[in-house]
C-alpha positions as a printed NumPy array, in Angstrom:
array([[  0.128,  30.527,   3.785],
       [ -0.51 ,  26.931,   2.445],
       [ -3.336,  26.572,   3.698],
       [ -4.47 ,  29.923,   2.255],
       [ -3.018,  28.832,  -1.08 ],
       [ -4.834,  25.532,  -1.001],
       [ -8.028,  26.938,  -0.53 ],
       [ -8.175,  29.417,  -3.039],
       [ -7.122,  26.754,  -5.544],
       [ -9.454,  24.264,  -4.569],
       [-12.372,  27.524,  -4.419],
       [-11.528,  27.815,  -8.209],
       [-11.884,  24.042,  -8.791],
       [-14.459,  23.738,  -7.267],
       [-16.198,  26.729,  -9.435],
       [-15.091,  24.818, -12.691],
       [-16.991,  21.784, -11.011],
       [-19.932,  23.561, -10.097],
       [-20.04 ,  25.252, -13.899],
       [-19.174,  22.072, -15.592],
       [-22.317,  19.957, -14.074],
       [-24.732,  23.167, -14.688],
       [-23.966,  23.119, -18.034],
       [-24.49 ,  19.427, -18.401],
       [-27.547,  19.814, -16.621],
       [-28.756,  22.887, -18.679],
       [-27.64 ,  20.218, -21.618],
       [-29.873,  17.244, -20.219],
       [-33.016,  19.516, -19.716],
       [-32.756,  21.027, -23.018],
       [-32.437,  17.227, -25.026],
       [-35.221,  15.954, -22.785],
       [-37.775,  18.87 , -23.892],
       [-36.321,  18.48 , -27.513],
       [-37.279,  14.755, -27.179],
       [-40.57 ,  15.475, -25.869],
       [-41.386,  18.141, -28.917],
       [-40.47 ,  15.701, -31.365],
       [-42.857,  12.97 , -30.087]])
């Protein structure tokens, strides 16, 4: 049962990771090309 327990939890970690560094990297992309448009 721990086991089980600990792997869900770290599953849904993990997921808030994963979502976290997309976003960033959504972020990044979208400053660089607004960089680029206003050179």
């Amino acid at each position: 049962m721990a086991d089980v327990m600990h792997g869900s939890t770290f599953g849904r970690v993990e997921k808030l990771i994963w979502r976290a560094v997309w976003r960033s990297l959504q972020l990044s992309s979208k400053l660089k090309r607004s960089q680029v448009k206003g050179v």
